[in-house]
C-alpha positions in Angstrom: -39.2 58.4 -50.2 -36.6 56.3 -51.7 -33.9 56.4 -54.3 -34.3 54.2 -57.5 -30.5 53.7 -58.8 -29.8 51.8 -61.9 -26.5 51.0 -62.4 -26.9 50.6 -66.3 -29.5 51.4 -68.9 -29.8 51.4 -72.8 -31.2 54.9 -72.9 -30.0 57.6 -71.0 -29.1 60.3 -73.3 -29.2 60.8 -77.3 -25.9 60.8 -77.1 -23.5 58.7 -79.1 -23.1 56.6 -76.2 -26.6 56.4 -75.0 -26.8 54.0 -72.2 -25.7 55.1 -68.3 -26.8 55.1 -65.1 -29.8 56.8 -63.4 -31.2 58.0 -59.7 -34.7 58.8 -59.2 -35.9 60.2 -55.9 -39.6 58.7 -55.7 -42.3 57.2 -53.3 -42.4 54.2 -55.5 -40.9 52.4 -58.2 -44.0 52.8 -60.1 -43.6 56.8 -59.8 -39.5 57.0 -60.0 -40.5 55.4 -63.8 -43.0 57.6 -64.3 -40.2 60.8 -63.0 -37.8 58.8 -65.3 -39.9 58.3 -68.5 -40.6 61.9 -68.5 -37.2 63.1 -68.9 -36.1 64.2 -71.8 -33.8 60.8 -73.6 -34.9 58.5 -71.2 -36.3 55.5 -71.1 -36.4 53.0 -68.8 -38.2 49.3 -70.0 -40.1 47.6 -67.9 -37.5 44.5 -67.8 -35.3 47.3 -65.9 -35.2 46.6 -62.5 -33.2 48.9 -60.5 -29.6 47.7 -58.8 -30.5 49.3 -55.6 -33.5 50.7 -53.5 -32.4 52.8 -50.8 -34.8 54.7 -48.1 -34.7 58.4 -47.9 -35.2 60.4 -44.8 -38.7 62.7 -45.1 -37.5 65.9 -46.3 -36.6 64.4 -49.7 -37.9 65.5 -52.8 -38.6 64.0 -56.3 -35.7 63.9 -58.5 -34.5 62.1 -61.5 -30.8 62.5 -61.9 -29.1 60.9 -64.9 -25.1 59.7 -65.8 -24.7 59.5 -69.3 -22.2 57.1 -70.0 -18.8 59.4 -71.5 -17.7 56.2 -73.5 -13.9 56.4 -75.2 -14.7 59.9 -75.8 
């Protein structure tokens, strides 16, 4: 298991500011897009590559966690 962060993406949230940042606890990249993809106001293209891949220890379990980006408001 590893965890998927993106530092930035263009849809995170329907909110007015609609980009942020995203964590997906997955076995592959393949399958944290698939977790990611599946939540609600997300969408992450296939030209985003994620900022950092880090290894999980066994007992982990899938999880897509997302930051919406707050903006000026």
């Amino acid at each position: 298991m590893n965890a998927y962060i993106w530092q930035s993406i263009d849809q995170v949230s329907c909110n007015y500011h609609s980009g942020g940042g995203l964590v997906v606890f997955a076995a592959t990249e393949e399958r944290a897009r698939e977790l990611a993809n599946a939540t609600s106001d997300v969408q992450v293209q296939p030209e985003d590559k994620p900022d950092v891949i880090q290894p999980l220890g066994d007992g982990a379990e899938e999880k897509v966690l997302t930051f919406p980006d707050a903006g000026c408001c």
